[in-house]
N, C-alpha and C positions, 0 to 999 in steps of 0.2 A: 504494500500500500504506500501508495506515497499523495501529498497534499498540497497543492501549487496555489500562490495567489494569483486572481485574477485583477485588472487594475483596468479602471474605463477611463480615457482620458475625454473631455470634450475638443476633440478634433484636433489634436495637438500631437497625436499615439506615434504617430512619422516621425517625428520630429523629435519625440522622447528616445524611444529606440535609437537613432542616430547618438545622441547626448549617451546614454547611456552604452554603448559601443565603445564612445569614444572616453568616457570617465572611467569606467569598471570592466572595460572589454567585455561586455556583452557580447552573446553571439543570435543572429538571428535565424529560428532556426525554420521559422514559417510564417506568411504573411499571406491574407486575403484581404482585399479591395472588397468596399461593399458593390462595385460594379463587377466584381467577378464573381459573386452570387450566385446563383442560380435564379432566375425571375421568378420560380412557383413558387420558392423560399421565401422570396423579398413580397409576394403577394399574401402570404399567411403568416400575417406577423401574430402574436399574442394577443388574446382580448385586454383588454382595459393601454392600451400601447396608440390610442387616436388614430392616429395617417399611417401607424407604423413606420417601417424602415425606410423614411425619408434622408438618409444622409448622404452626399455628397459619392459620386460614384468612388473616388479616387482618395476616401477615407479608410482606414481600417479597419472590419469588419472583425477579424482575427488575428492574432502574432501570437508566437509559441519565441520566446527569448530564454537561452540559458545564459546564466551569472554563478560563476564559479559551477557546483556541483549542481544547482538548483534550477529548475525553470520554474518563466511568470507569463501568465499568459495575459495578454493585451488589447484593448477594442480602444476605439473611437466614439465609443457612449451605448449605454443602456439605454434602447429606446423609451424604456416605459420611466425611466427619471426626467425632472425637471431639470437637474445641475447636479453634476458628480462633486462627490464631495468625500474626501478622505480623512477618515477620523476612526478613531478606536484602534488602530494596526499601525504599526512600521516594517520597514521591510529591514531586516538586518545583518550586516555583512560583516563575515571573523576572517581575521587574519593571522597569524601565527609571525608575521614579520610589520614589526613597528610603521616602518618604512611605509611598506605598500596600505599599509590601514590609514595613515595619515593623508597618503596620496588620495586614495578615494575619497576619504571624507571631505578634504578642502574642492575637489575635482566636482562631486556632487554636489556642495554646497555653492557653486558660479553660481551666482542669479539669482540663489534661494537665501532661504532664512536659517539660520545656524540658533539651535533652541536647548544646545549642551555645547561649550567649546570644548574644543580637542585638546583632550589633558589627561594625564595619568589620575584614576580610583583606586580604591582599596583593590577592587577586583583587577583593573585590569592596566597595562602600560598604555593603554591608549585609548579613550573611548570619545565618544562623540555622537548629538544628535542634531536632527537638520530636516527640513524640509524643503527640498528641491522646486527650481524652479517651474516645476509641472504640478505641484501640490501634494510630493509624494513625500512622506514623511521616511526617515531611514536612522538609522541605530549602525555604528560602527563600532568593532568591538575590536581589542588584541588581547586577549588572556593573559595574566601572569600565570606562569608555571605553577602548578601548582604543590 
């Protein structure tokens, strides 16, 4: 069993994936357009979803992204939300080398909001929280040995 977050951006999911490739080496490992759909798909949206799947052909429909050992899987919006909204979760990345945990978290943080500076805790030689400039919240961690 395993248990992947999913993350809905509002139309911004291109754009994220790129950012994060390029901060934490992301790899992308699958992407669908909502114009590569299938039209019977895109015509039975869900009840209570209005017009349904009105978004932009050339928006993100799906993305399957691994980061380090993990994948996240990614869209361009839940059609049945008014505005995506991130709260309750952070996505969180360990490292075992000081170096490269710092690298990410300052890397992630371009743009965003830093909401724990990067500093040695009890627990660990290097932690740090932040929410990126896409809305996504993240936890960087480097363990001390224990």
């Amino acid at each position: 069993m395993s248990v992947s977050p999913y993350i809905f951006f509002d139309g911004t999911c291109e754009e994220a994936i790129a950012f994060y490739q390029q901060a934490i080496g992301a790899e992308l490992l699958f992407k669908m357009t909502f114009g590569e759909m299938p039209k019977e798909e895109a015509d039975n949206a869900p009840e209570g979803c209005g017009s349904g799947f009105n978004w932009p052909d050339d928006k993100i429909m799906h993305a399957n992204v691994r980061i380090g050992d993990g994948e996240v899987m990614m869209s361009d919006g839940n059609m049945c939300a008014d505005k995506v909204k991130h709260t309750g979760y952070s996505l969180s990345l360990a490292s075992k080398d000081l170096d490269e945990g710092k690298r990410w978290f300052e890397s992630l943080a371009e743009g965003g909001d830093i909401t724990m500076p990067w500093g040695e805790t009890f627990w660990a030689k290097g932690f740090g929280m932040l929410t990126d400039k896409y809305g996504i919240p993240w936890m960087v961690n480097v363990e001390k040995p224990m």
